[in-house]
Structures are given as C-alpha cells and as structure tokens.
N, C-alpha and C positions, 0 to 999 in steps of 0.2 A: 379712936380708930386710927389705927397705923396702915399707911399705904404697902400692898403687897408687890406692885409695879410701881416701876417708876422708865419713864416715858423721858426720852431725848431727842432734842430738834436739832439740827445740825443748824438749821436758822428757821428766824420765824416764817417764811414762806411755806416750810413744811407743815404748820400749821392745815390746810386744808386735805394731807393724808391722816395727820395725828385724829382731826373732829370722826373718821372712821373706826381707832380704834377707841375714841372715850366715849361714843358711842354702844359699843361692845360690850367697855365695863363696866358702863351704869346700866346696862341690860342684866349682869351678869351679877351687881351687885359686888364688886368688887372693887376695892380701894384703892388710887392712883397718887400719885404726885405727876406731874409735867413741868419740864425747864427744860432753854433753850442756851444749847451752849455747842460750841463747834470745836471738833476736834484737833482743826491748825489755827485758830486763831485766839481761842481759849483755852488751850492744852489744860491747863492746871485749873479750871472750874472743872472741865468733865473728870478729870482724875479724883480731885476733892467730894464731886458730889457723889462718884459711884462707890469712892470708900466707905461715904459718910450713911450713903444709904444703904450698904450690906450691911455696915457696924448698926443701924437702925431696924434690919427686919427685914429690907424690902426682897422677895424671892425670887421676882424676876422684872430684867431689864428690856427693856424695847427700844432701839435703835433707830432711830428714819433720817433717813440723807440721803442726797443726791452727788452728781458727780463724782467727784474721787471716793466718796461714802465712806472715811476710815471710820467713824465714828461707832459703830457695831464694833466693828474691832480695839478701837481704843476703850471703850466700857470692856471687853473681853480683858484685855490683857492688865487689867483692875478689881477683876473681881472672879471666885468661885462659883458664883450664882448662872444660870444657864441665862443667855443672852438671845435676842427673837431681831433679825433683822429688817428693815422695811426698805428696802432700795425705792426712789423717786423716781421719776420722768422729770429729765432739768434738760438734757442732751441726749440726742441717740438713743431714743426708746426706752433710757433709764439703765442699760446694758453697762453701762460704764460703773454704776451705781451695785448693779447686780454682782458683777464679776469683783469688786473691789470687799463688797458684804460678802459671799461665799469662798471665794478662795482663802481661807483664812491657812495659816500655818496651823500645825501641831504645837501645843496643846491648846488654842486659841481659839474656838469653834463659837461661830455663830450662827444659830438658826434662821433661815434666811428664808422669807416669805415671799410673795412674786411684789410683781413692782406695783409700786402704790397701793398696795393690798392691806393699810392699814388697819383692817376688818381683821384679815385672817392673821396678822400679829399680834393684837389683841386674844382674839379665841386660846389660838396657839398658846398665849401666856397661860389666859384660863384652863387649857385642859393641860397645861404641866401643875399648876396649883391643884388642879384636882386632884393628882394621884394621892394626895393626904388628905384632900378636901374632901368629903361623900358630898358636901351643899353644894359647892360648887360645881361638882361633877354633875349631879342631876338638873343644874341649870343650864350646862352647857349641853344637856342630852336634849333639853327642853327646848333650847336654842334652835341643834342642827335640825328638829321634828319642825320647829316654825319654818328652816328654807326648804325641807320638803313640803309642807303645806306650800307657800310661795309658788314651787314648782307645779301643784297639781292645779290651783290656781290660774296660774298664767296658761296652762294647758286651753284647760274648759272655757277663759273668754276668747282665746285665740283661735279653739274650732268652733263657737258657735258666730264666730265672722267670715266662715269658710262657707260661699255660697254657690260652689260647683257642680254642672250638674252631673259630672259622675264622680263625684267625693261620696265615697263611699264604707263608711267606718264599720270596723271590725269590734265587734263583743268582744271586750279583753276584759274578766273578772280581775279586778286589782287586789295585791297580798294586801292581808289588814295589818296594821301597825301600833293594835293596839294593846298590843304587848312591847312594843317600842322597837326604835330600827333597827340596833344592835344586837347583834347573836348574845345568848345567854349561856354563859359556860353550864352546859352537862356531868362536868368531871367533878366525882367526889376527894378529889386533893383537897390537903389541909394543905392551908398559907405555904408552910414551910414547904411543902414540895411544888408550889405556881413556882416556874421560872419569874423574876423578874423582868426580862426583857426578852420579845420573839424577834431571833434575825432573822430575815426571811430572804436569800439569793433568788433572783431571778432567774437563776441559768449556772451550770456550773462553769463556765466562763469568767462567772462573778465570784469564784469563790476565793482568789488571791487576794482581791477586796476584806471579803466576807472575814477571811484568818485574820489578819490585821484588827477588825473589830474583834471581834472575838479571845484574841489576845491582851486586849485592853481589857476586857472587859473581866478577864480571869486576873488580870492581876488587880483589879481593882476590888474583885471579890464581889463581883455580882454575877447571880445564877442567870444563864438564859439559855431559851432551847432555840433551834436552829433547825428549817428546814428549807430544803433548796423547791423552790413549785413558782411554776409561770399559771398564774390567774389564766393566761389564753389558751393555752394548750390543755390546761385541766381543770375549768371551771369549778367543776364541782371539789375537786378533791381540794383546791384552794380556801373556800369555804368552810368544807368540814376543819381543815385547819386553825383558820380562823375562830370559828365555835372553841375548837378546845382549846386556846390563847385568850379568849375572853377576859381570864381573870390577869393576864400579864399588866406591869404596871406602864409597858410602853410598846414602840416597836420600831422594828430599824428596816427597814427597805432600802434593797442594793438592787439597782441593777442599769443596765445599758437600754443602747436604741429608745424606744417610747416610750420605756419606765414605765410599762402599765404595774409594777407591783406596787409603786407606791397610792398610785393612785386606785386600786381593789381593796389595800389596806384601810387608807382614810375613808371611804367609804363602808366599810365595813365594822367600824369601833370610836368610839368618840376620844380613845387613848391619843397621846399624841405618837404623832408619828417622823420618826426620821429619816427623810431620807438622802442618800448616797450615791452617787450618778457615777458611771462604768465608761470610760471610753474605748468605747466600741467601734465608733463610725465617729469623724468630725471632731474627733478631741474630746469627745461625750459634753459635747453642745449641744448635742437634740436631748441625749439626757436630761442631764441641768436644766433645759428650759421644759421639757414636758413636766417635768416634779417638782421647782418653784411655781409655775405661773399658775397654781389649783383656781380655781373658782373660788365666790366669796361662799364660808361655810365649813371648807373643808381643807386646811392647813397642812402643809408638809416644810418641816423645819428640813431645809436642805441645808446640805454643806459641801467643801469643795470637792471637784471630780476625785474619783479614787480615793478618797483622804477616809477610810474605815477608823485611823486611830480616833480620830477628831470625832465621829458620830458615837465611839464608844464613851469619847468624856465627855461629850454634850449629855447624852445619857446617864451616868454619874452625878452628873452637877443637877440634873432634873431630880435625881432621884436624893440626889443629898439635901436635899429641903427637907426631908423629911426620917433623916439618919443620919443620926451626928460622927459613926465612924465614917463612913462614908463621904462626907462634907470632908473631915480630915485629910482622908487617902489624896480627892480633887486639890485641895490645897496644897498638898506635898508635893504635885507632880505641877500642879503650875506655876510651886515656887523652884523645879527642876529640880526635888530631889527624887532618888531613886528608891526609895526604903517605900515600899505599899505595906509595909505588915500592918 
C-alpha cells in the first residue's frame, strides 16, 4: 500500500492539529505517510522528502505550521501535486500563520484551510482524490451525512433541556436525505460535454478576478462553465445551478464582503471547492476569513485575495492526478515555461 498524502509538521508540537487530520484518513480509509521537518531550519529534508514523495505516487500534500508558516509553500514550490494548507495558533490567533499559507504568489497556490482545522485539511485532501476515486468519494459523502447526523443530534438533546414555560416549538417536517445531501445532476450530457470546473462570481464586481481564472484555465485546456449568481439574492436560482454542475469535477468560488458563495457551494456538493476572496471592503479580509475559517466538515481550499491565476492552477494540479497531459501543462508552467500546447 503506497501513501496517497503525505502530511508535514513544521515541528513536532503541531503534532496535536495533525492527530485531526490522521483521524480523517483512517475514517476515510486512506493512506498517509507523516514527517516532521521545518521549512528554515531543515530546508533540504522538506525539499528531498516532497520530490522523493511525488517521484513515489503521493497525490496530495498537507502543510501544518505556525508562525511565519512557509512551509505549505516551500512543498508548493517543489512539487506539481496540489498542496492543502493547515495554518496553527502559535501567536495572534494563528493570523500570522494564515496570511503567510494563503498569500502565496503565482504559480505557487496553496489550498489553505482555517486555522488548526486539521480535520478539514485532511477531508479537503480526500475529496480532491476522489475526483478519480468513486470509493473514496462515496466515503467522503458518507462522512459529510455523519456531521449532519451530529447536527440533528446535538439539536434534539439541546431542546429536550429546554424547560420554558412559553418555549413553544413549531412543526417543521424535515427534507429526507435519503437519497443523500447532494443535488443529483438531471442533465443528460455525456462526459465530454460536463464542464470540468464551475466558476461561479459572486457579483459582477468579481468578474476582473473571475477573467484571470478563467484565462488560466483556457490556456491550460480545461473546459469550465461559468456563471455569475449571489446564493442571497437568488436562492433558488443558485441551486438550480448547482443541480446542473453536479457532475463538474470541482468548483471555484470568487467573491468579496461575506463570501457567502463559497460557503452555498460546499454545502451544496461534496466536490472540492476553491475558493478566491475579492477585496471589496478591508483589503478582502472579511473575505479571506469568512471562506478559510469553514466549520469542521466542510472545507474551502482558499487562496490569496484577488489571486484568480493561482485558483486556476490549483485546479489543474487537482485535476492533473488523474490526466497525465494535464500533469505535463502544470509542470511547464511551474517550471516557467510558456508553451501550454
């Protein structure tokens, strides 16, 4: 059995976010390596181990560090393979940690998970191995059904300790799920006509973002459809979108202010999802922190504010696991050449 992740500690005290995501993989059934090695102090172990582990198989990397955090980045700039960041709490909320994992330059992109969320770094690995994996995917669908169990759970003992006497609860028939949480594509397209990747803008505000992705993503030769729809403003018709992107192999969510699109997305699909933060307001710091810091369950690989190229080749590198021209094009462009044919 060959490890498909392979897991980096910036030091052993990160050990108590990592036990969240080997947690995750032995839930999911999937195959790890861990080793601790620090990006300024052992430069040349982490460079050695993440060559030694692409030339081995391993499909994706997980990141966890504190502090300065290069270490998501120093595996970045080492390997093709899509990278999953874990920023710690060492100093200042972990922000130091978050900002140094996210802001990555072009073509460097780390998928960057909220802080100490070792859970949703691990997931996040698992549902980019699923886009070739169907076992893994159905364990991860299995997964997100257990934290809505959890939820409906923690509900029902929390109001039967509610002993007021005008608590007065409302009959709400609840949707059944036992066709499972995910919308089910309707669309009779064959393969070749699913887009591979849905972008989805927020606002057409976000579309200057949006082109940048999208430009990457044409010269890398991957199909994706594209529609601009705020989940607030049009609930419904956001949805119906979603249904007909079911069979997409991923999704990109752009947008500013609260970033609810990313978070309607991961809710809506157990694809992974990436998303892209708009500065809108504050430098798209409210961004950034509403669409890293998800709940454990439901993962959004972010990356730096405004930075569309970067989400287009995170995207590529996801999707190049399991397309070997594809793998090529990502290789060429992060060894700076310019030739995508």
């Amino acid at each position: 059995m060959k490890p498909k992740v392979m897991i980096l500690l910036g030091s052993a005290s990160d050990f108590k976010i990592a036990e969240k995501a080997l947690d995750i993989l032995e839930q999911l059934e999937i195959a790890y390596d861990i080793r601790v090695a620090s990006a300024h102090r052992t430069h040349e172990k982490v460079k050695q181990i993440v060559l030694e582990s692409t030339l081995r198989g391993v499909e994706v990397f997980i990141g966890i560090a504190g502090l300065s955090a290069h270490l998501p980045g120093m595996i970045a700039a080492n390997t093709h393979r899509p990278v999953v960041g874990v920023p710690v709490d060492v100093k200042i909320g972990g922000l130091d940690a978050l900002f140094a994992s996210s802001q990555m330059p072009f073509p460097a992109p780390v998928a960057t998970v909220g802080i100490d969320r070792g859970d949703n770094g691990a997931l996040l690995a698992a549902q980019i191995i699923g886009i070739y994996d169907e076992d893994v995917r159905k364990r991860v669908s299995t997964l997100r059904q257990g934290f809505y169990e959890k939820v409906q759970r923690d509900e029902y003992q929390l109001l039967n300790n509610i002993e007021g006497n005008y608590y007065t609860p409302v009959k709400i028939e609840m949707p059944s799920i036992d066709k499972g949480l995910f919308p089910v594509s309707s669309s009779e397209n064959s393969d070749s006509e699913t887009p591979m990747v849905a972008v989805i803008p927020g606002s057409y505000s976000d579309m200057k973002i949006a082109k940048k992705t999208t430009m990457f993503l044409e010269r890398m030769g991957i199909s994706y459809d594209m529609n601009v729809i705020s989940p607030v403003r049009y609930p419904g018709r956001f949805e119906e979108y979603m249904e007909r992107m079911a069979d997409v192999k991923l999704f990109i969510a752009i947008s500013g202010l609260s970033a609810h699109v990313t978070g309607a997305v991961v809710a809506l699909s157990e694809k992974p999802v990436i998303g892209v933060p708009c500065p809108m307001r504050m430098g798209g710091l409210d961004a950034l922190l509403s669409m890293v810091n998800m709940p454990p369950g439901v993962p959004v690989g972010t990356v730096g504010v405004a930075n569309g190229g970067n989400a287009a080749v995170l995207a590529a590198e996801m999707l190049g696991i399991g397309d070997q021209k594809l793998e090529n094009r990502v290789k060429r462009l992060k060894s700076k050449s310019s030739d995508f044919g």
